[in-house]
mmCIF file as Biopython writes it, N, C-alpha, C and O atoms, coordinates in Angstrom:
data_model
#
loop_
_atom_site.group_PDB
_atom_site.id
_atom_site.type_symbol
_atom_site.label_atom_id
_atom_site.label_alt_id
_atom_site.label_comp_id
_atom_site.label_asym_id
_atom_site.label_entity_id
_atom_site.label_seq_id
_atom_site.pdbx_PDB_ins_code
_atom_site.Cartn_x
_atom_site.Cartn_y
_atom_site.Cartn_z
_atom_site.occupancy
_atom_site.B_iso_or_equiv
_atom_site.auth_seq_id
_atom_site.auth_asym_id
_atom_site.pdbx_PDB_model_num
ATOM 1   N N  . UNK A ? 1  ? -110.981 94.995  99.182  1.0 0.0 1  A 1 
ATOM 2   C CA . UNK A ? 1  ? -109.749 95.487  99.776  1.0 0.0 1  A 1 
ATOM 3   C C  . UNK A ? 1  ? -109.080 94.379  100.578 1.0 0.0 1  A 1 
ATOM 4   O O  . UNK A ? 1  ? -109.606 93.267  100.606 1.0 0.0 1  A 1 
ATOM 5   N N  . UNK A ? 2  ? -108.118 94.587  101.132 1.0 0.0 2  A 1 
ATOM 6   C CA . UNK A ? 2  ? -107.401 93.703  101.271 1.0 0.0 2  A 1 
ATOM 7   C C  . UNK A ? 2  ? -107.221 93.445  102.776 1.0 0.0 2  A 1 
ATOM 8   O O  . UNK A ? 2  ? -107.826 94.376  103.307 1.0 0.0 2  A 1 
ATOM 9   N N  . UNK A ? 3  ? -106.603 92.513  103.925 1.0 0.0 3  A 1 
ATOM 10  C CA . UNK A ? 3  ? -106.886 92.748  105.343 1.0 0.0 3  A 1 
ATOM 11  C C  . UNK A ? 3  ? -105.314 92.970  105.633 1.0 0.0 3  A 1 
ATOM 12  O O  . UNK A ? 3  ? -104.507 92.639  104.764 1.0 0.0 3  A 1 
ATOM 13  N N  . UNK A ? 4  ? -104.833 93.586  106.975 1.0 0.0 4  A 1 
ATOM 14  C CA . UNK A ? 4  ? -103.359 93.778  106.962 1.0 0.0 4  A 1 
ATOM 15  C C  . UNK A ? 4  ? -103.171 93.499  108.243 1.0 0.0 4  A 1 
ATOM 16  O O  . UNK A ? 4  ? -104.224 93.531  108.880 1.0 0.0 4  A 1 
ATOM 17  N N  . UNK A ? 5  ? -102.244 93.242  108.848 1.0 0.0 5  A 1 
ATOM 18  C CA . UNK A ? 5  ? -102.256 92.963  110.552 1.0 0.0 5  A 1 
ATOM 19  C C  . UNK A ? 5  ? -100.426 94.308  110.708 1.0 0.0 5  A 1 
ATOM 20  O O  . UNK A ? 5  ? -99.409  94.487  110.038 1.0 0.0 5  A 1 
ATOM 21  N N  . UNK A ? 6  ? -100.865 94.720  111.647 1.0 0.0 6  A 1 
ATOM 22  C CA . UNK A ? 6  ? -99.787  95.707  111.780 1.0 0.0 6  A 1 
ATOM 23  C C  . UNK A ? 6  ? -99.556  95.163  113.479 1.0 0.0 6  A 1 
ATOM 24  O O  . UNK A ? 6  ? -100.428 95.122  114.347 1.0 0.0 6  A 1 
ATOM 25  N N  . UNK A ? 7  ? -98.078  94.773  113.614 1.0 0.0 7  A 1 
ATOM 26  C CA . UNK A ? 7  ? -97.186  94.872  114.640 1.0 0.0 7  A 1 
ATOM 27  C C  . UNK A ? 7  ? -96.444  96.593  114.936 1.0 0.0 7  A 1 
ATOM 28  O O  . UNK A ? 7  ? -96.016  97.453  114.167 1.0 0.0 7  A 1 
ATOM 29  N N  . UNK A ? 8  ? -96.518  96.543  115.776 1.0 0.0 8  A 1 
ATOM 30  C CA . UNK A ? 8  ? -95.744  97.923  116.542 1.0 0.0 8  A 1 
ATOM 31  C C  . UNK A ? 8  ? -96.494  98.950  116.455 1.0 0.0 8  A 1 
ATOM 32  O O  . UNK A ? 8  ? -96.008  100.076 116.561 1.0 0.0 8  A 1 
ATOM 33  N N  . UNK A ? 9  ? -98.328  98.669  116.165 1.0 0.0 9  A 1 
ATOM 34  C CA . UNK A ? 9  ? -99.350  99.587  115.521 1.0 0.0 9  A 1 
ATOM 35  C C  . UNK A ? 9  ? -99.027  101.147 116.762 1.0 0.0 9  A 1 
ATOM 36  O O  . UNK A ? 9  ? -99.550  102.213 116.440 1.0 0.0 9  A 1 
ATOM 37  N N  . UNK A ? 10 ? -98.506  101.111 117.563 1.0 0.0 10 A 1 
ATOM 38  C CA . UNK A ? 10 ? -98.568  102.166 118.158 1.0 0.0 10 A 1 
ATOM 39  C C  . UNK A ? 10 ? -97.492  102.767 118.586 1.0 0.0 10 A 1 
ATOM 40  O O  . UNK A ? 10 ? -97.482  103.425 119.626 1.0 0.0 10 A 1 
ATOM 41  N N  . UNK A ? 11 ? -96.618  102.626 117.934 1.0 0.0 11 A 1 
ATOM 42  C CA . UNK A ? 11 ? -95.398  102.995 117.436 1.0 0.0 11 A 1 
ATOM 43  C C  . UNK A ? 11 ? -95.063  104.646 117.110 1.0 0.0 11 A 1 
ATOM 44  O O  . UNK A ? 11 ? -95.889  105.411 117.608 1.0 0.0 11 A 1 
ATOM 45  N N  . UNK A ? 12 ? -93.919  105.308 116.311 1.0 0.0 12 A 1 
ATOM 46  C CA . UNK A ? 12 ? -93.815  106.004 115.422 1.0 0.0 12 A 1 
ATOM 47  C C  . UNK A ? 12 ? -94.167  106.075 114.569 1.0 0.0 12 A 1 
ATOM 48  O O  . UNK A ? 12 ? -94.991  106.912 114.200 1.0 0.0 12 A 1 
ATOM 49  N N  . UNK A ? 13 ? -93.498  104.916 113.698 1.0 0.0 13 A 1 
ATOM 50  C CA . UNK A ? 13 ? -93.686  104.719 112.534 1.0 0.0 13 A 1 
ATOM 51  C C  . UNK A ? 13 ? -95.335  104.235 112.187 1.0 0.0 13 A 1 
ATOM 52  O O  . UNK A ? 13 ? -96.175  104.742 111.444 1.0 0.0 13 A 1 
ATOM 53  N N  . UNK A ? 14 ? -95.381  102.930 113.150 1.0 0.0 14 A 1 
ATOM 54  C CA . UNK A ? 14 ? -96.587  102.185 113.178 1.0 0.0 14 A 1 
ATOM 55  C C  . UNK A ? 14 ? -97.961  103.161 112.786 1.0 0.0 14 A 1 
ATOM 56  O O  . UNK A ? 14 ? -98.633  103.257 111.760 1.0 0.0 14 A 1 
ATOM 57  N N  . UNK A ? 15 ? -98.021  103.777 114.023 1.0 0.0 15 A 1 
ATOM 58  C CA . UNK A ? 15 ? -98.920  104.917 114.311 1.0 0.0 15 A 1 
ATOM 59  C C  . UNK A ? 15 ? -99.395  104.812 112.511 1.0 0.0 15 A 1 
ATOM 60  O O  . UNK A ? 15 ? -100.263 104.068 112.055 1.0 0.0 15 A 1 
ATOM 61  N N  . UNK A ? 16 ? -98.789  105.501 111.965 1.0 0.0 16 A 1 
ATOM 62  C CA . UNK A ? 16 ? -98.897  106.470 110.407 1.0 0.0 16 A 1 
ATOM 63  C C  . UNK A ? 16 ? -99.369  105.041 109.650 1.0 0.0 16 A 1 
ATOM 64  O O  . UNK A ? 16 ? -100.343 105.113 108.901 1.0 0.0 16 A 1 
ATOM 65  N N  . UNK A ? 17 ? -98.563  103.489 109.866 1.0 0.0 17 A 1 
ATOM 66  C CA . UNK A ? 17 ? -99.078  102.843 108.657 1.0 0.0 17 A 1 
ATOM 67  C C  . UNK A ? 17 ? -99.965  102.359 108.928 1.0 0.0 17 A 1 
ATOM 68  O O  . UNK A ? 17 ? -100.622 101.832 108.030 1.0 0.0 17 A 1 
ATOM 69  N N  . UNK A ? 18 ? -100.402 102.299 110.220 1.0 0.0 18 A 1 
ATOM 70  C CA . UNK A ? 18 ? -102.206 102.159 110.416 1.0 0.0 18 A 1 
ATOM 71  C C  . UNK A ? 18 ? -103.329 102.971 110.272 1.0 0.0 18 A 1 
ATOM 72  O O  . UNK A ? 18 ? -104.466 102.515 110.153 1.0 0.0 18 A 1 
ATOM 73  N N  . UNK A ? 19 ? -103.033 104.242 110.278 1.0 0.0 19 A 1 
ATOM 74  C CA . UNK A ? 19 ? -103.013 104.979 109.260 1.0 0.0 19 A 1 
ATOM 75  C C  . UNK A ? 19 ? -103.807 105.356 107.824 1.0 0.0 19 A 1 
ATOM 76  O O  . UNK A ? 19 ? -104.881 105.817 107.436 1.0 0.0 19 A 1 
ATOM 77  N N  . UNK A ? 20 ? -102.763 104.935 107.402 1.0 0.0 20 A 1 
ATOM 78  C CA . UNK A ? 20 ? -102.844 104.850 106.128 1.0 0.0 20 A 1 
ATOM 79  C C  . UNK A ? 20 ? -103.643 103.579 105.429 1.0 0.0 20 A 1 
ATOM 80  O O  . UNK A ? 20 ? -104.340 103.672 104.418 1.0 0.0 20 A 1 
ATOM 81  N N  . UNK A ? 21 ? -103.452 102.659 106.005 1.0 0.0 21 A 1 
ATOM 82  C CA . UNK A ? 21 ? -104.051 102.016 105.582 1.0 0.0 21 A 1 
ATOM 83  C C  . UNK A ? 21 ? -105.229 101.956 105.742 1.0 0.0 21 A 1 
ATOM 84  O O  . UNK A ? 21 ? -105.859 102.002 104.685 1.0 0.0 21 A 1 
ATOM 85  N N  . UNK A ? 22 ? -106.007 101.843 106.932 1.0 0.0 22 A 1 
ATOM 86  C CA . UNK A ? 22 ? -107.186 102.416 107.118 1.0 0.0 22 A 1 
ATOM 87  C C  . UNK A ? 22 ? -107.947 103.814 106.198 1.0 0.0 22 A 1 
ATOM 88  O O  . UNK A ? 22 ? -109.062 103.860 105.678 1.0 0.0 22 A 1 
ATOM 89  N N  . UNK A ? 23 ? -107.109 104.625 106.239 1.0 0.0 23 A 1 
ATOM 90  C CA . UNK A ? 23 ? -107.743 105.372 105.291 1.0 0.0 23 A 1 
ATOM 91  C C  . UNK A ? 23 ? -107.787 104.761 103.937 1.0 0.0 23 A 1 
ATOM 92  O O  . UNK A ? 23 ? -108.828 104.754 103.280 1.0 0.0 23 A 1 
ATOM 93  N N  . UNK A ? 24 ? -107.220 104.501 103.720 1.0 0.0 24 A 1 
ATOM 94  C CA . UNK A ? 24 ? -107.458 103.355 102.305 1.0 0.0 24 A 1 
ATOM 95  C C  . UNK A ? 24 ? -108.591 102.948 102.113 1.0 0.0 24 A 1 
ATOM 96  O O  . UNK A ? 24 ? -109.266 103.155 101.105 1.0 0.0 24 A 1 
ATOM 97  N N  . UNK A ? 25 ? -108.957 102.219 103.245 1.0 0.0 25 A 1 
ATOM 98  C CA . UNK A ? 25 ? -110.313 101.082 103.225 1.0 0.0 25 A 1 
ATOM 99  C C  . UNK A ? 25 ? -110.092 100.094 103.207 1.0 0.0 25 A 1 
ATOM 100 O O  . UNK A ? 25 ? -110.901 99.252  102.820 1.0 0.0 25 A 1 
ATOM 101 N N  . UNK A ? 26 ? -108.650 99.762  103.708 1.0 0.0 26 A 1 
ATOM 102 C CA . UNK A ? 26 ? -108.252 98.241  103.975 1.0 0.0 26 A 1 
ATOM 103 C C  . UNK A ? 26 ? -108.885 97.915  105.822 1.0 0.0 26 A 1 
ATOM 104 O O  . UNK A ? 26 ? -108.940 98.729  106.744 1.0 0.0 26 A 1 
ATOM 105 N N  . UNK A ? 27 ? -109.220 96.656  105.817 1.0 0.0 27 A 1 
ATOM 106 C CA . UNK A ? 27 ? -109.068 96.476  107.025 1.0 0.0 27 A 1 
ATOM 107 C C  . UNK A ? 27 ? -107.715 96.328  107.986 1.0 0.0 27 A 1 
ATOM 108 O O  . UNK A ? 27 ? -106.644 95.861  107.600 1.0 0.0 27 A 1 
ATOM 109 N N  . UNK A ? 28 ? -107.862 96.588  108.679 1.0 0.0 28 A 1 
ATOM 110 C CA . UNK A ? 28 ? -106.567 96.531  109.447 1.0 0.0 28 A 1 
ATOM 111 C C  . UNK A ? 28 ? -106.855 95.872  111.053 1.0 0.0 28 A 1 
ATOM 112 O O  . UNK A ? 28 ? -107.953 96.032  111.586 1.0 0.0 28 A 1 
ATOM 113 N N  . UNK A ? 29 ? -105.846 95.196  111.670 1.0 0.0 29 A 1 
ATOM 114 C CA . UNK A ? 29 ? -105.833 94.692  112.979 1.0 0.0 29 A 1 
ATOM 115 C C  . UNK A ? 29 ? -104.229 95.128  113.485 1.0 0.0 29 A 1 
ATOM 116 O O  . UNK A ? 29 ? -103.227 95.432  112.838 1.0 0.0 29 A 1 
ATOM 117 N N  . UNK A ? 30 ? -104.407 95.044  114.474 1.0 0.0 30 A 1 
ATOM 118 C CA . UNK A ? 30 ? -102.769 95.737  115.151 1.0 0.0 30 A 1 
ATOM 119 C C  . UNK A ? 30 ? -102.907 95.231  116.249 1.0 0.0 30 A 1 
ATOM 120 O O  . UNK A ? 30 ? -103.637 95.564  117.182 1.0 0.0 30 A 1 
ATOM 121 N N  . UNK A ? 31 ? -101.904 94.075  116.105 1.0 0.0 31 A 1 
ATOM 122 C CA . UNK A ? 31 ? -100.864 93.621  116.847 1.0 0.0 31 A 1 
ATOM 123 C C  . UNK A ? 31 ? -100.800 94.514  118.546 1.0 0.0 31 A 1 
ATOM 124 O O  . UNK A ? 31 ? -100.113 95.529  118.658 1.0 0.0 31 A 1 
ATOM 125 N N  . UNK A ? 32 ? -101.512 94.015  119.600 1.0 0.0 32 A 1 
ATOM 126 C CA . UNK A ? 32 ? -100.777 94.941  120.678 1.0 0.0 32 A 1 
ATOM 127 C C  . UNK A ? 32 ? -100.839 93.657  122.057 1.0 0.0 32 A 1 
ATOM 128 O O  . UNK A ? 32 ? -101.337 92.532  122.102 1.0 0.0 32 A 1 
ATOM 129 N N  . UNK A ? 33 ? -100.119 94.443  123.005 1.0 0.0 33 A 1 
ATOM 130 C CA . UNK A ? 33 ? -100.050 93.402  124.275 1.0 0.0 33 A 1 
ATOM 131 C C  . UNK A ? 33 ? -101.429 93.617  125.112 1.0 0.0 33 A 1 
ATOM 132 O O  . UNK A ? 33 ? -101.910 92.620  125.652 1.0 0.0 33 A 1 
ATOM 133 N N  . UNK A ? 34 ? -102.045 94.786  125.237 1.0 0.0 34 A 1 
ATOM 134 C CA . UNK A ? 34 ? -103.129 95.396  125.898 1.0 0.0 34 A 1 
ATOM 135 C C  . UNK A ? 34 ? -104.060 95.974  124.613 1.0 0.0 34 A 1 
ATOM 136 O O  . UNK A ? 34 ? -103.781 97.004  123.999 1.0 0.0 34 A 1 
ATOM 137 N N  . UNK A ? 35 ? -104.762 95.450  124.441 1.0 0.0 35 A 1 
ATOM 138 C CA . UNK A ? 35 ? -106.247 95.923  123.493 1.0 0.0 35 A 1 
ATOM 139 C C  . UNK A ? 35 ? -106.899 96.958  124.076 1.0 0.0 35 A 1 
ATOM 140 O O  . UNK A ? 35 ? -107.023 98.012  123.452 1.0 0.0 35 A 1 
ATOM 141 N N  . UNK A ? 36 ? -107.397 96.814  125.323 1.0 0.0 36 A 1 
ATOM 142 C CA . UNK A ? 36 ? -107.734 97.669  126.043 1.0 0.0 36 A 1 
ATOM 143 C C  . UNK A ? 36 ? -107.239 99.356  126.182 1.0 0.0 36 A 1 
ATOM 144 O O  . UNK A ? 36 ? -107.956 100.354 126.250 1.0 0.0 36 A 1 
ATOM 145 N N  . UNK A ? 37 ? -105.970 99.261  126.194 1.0 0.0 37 A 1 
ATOM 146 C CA . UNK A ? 37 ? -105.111 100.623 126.099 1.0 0.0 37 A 1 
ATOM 147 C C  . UNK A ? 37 ? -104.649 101.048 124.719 1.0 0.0 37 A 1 
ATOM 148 O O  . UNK A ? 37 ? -103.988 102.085 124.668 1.0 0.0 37 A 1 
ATOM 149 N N  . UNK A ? 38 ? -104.876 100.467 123.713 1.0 0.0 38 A 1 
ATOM 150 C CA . UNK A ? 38 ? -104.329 100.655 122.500 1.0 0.0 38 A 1 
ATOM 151 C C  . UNK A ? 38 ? -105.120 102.110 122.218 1.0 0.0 38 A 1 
ATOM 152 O O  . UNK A ? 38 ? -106.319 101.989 122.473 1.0 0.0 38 A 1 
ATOM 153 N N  . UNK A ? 39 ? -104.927 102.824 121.973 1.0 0.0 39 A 1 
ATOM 154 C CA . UNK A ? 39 ? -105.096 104.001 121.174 1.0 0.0 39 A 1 
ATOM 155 C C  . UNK A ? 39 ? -104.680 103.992 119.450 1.0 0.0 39 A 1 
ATOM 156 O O  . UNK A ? 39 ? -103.628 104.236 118.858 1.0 0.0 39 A 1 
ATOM 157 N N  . UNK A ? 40 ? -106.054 103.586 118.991 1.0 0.0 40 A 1 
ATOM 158 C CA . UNK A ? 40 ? -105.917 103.307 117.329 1.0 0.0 40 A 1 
ATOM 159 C C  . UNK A ? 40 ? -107.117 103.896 116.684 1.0 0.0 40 A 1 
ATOM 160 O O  . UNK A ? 40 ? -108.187 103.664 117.248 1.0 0.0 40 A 1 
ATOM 161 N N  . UNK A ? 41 ? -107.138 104.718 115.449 1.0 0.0 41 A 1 
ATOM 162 C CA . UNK A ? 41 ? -108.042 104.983 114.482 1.0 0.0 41 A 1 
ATOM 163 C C  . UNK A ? 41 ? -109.632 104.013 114.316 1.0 0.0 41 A 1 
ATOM 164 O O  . UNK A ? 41 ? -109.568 102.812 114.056 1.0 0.0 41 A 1 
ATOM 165 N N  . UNK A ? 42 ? -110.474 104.452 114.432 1.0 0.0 42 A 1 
ATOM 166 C CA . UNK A ? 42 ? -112.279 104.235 114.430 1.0 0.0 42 A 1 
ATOM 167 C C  . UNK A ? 42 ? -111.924 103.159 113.080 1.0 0.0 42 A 1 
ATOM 168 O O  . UNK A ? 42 ? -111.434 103.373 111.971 1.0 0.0 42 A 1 
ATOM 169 N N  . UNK A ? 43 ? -112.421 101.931 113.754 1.0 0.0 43 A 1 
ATOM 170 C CA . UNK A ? 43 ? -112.346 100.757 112.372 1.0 0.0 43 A 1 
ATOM 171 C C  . UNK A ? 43 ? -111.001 99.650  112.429 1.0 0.0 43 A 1 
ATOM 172 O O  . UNK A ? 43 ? -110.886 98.631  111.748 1.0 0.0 43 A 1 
ATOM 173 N N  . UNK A ? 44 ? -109.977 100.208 113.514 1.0 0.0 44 A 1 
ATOM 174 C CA . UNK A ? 44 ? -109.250 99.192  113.187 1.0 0.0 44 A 1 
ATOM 175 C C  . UNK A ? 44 ? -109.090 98.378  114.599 1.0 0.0 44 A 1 
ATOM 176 O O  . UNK A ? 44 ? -109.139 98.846  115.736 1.0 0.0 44 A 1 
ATOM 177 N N  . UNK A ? 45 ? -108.911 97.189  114.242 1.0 0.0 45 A 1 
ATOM 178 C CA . UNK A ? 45 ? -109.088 96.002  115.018 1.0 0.0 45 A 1 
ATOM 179 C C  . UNK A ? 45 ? -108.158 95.799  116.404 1.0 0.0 45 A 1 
ATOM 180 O O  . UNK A ? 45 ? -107.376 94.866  116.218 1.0 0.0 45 A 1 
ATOM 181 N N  . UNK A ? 46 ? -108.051 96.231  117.367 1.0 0.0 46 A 1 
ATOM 182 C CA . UNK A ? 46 ? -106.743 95.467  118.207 1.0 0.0 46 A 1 
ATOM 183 C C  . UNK A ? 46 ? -107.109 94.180  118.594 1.0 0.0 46 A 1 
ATOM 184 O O  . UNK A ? 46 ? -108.245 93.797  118.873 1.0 0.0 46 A 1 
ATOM 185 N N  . UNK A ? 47 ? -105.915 93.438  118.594 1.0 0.0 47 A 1 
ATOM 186 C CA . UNK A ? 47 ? -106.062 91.938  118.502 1.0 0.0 47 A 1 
ATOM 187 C C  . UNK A ? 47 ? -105.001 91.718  119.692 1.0 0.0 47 A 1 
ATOM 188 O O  . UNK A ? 47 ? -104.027 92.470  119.674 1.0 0.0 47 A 1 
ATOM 189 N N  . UNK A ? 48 ? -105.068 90.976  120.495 1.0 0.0 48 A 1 
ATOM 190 C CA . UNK A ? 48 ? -103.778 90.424  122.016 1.0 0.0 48 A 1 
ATOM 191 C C  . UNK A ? 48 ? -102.501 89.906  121.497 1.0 0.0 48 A 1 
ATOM 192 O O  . UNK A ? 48 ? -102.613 88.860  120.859 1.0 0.0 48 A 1 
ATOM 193 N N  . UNK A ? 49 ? -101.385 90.360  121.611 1.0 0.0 49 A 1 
ATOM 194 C CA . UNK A ? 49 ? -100.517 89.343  120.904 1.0 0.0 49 A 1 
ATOM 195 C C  . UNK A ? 49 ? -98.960  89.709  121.245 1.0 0.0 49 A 1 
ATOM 196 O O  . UNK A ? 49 ? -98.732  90.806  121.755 1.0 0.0 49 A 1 
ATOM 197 N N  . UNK A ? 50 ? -98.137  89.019  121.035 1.0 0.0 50 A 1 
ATOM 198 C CA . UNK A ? 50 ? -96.440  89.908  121.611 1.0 0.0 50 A 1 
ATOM 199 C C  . UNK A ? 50 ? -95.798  88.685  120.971 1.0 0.0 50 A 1 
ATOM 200 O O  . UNK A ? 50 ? -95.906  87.487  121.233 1.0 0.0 50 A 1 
ATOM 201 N N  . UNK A ? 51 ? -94.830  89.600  119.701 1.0 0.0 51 A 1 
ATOM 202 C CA . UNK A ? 51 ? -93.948  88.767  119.324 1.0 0.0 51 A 1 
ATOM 203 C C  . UNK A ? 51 ? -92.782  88.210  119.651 1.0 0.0 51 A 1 
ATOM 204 O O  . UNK A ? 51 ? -91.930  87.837  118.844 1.0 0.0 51 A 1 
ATOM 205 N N  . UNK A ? 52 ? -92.718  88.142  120.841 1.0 0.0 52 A 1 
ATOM 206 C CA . UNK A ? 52 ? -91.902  87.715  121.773 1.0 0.0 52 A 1 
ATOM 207 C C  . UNK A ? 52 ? -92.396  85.630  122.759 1.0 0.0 52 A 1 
ATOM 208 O O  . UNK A ? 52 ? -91.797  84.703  123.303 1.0 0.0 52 A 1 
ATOM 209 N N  . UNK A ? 53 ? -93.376  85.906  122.493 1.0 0.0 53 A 1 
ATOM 210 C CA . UNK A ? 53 ? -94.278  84.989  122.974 1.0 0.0 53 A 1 
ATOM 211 C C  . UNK A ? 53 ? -94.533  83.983  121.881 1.0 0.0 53 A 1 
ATOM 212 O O  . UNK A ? 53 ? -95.521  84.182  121.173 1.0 0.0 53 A 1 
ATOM 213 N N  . UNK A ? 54 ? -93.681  82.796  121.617 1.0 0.0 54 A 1 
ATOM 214 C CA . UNK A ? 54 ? -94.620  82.065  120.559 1.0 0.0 54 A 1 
ATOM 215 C C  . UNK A ? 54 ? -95.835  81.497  120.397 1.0 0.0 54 A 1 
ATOM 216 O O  . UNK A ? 54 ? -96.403  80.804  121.241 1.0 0.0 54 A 1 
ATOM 217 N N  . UNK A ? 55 ? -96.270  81.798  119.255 1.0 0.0 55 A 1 
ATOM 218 C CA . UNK A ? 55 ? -97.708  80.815  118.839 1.0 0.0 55 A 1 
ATOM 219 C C  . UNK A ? 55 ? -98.589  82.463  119.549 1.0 0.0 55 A 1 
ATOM 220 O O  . UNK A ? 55 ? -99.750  82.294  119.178 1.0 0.0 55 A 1 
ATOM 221 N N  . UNK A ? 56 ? -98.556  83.523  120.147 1.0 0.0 56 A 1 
ATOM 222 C CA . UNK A ? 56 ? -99.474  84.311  120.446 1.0 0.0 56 A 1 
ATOM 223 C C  . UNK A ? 56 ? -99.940  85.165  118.716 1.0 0.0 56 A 1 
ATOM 224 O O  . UNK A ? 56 ? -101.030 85.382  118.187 1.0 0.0 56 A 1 
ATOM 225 N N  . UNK A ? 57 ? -98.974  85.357  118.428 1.0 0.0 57 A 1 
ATOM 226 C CA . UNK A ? 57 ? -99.849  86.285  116.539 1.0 0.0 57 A 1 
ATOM 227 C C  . UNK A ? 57 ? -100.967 85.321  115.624 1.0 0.0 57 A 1 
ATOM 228 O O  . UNK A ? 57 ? -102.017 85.671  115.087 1.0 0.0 57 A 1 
ATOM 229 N N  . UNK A ? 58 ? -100.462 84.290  115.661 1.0 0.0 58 A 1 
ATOM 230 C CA . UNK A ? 58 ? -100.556 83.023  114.920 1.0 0.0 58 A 1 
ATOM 231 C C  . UNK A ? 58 ? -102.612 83.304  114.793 1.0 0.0 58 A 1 
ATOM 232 O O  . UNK A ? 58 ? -103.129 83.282  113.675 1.0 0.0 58 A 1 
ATOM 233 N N  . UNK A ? 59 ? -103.618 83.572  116.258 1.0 0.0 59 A 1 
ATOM 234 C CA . UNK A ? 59 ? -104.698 83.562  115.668 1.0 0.0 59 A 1 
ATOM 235 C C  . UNK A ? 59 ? -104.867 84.891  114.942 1.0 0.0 59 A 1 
ATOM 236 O O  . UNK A ? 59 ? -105.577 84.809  113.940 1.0 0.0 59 A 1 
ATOM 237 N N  . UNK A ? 60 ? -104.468 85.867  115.168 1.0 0.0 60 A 1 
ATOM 238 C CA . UNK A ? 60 ? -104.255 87.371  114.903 1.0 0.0 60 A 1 
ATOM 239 C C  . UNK A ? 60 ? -104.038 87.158  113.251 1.0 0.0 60 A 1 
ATOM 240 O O  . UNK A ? 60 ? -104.589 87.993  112.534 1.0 0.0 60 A 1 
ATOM 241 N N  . UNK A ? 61 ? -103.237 86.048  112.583 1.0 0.0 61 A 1 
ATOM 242 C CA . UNK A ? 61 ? -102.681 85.721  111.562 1.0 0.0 61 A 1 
ATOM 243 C C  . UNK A ? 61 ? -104.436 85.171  110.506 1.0 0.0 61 A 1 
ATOM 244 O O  . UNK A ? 61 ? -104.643 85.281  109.297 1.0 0.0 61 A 1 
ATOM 245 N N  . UNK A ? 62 ? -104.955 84.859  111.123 1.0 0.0 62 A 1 
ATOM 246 C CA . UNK A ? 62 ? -106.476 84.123  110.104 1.0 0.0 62 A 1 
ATOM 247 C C  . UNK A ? 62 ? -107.201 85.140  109.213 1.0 0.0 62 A 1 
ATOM 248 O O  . UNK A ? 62 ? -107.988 86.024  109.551 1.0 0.0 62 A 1 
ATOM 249 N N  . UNK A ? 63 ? -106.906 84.921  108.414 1.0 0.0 63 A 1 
ATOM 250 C CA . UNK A ? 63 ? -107.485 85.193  107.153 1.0 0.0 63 A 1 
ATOM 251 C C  . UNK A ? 63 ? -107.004 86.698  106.666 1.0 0.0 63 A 1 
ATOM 252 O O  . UNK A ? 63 ? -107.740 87.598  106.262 1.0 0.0 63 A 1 
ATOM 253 N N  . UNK A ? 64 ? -105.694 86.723  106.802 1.0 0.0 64 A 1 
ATOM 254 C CA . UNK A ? 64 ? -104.899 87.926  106.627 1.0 0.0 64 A 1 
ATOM 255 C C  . UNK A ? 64 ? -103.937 87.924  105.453 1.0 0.0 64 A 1 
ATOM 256 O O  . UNK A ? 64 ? -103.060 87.086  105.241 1.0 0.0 64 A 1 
ATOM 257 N N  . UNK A ? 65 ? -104.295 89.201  104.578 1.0 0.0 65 A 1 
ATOM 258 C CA . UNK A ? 65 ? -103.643 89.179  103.085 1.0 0.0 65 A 1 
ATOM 259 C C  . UNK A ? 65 ? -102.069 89.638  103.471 1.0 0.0 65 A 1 
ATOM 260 O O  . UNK A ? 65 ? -101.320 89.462  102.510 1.0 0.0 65 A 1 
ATOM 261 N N  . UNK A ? 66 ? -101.560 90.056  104.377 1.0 0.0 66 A 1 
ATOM 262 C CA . UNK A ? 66 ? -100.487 90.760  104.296 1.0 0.0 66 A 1 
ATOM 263 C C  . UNK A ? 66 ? -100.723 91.154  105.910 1.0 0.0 66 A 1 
ATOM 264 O O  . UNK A ? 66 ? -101.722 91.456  106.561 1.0 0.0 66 A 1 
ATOM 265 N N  . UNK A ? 67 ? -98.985  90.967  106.296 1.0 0.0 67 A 1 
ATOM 266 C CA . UNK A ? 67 ? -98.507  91.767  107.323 1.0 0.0 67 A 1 
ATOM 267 C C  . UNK A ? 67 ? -97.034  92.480  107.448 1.0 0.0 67 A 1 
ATOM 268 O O  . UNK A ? 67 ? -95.982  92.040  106.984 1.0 0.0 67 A 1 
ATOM 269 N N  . UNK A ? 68 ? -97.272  94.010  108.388 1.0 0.0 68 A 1 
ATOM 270 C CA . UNK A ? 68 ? -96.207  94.438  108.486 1.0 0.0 68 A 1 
ATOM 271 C C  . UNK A ? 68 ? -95.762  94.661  109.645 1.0 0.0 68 A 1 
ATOM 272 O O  . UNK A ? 68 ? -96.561  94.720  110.579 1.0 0.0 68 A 1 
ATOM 273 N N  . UNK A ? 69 ? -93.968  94.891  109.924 1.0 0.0 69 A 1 
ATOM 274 C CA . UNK A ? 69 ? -93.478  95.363  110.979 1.0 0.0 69 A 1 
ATOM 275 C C  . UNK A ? 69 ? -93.033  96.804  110.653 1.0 0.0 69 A 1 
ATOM 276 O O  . UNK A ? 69 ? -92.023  97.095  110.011 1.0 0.0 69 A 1 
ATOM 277 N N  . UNK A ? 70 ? -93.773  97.521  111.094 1.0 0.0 70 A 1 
ATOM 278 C CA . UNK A ? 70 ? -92.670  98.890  110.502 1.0 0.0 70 A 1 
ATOM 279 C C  . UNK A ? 70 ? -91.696  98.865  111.229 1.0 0.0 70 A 1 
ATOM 280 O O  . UNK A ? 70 ? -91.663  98.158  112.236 1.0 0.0 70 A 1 
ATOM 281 N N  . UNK A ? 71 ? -90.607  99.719  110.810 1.0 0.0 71 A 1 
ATOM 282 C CA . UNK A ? 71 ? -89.194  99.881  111.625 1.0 0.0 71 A 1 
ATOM 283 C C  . UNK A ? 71 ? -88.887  101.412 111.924 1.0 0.0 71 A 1 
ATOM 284 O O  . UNK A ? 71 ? -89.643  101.890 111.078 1.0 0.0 71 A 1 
ATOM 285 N N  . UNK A ? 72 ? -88.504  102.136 112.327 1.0 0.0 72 A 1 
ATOM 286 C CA . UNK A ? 72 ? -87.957  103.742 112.986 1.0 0.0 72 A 1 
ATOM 287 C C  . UNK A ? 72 ? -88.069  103.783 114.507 1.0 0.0 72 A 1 
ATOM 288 O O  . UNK A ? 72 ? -87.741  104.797 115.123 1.0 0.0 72 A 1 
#
């Protein structure tokens, strides 16, 4: 399966495509400013990061097949 990094993982939209993907059996990591407070699905990764900040996604980025921003 494949690995995915999700920005805005705790989102609206986000919420659902982490999600989904996880139920899949993809790995997943999500993008958040606080790891600690993230509220995310058993299995998926929070990683430190704010795309606002350069060079912070960039290690979040290693060895990752695909990433998304959802939008809503």
């Amino acid at each position: 399966m494949s690995t995915f990094l999700v920005t805005g993982p705790t989102g609206n939209v986000g919420r659902h495509v982490v999600s989904a993907l996880s139920t899949a059996g993809h790995e997943v990591r999500a993008l958040v400013r606080d790891p600690a407070s993230a509220v995310l699905p058993h299995g998926v990764t929070a990683v430190r990061g704010d795309l606002s900040s350069p060079g912070t996604p960039t290690p979040a980025l290693r060895d990752v097949d695909s990433w998304t921003r959802p939008s809503g």
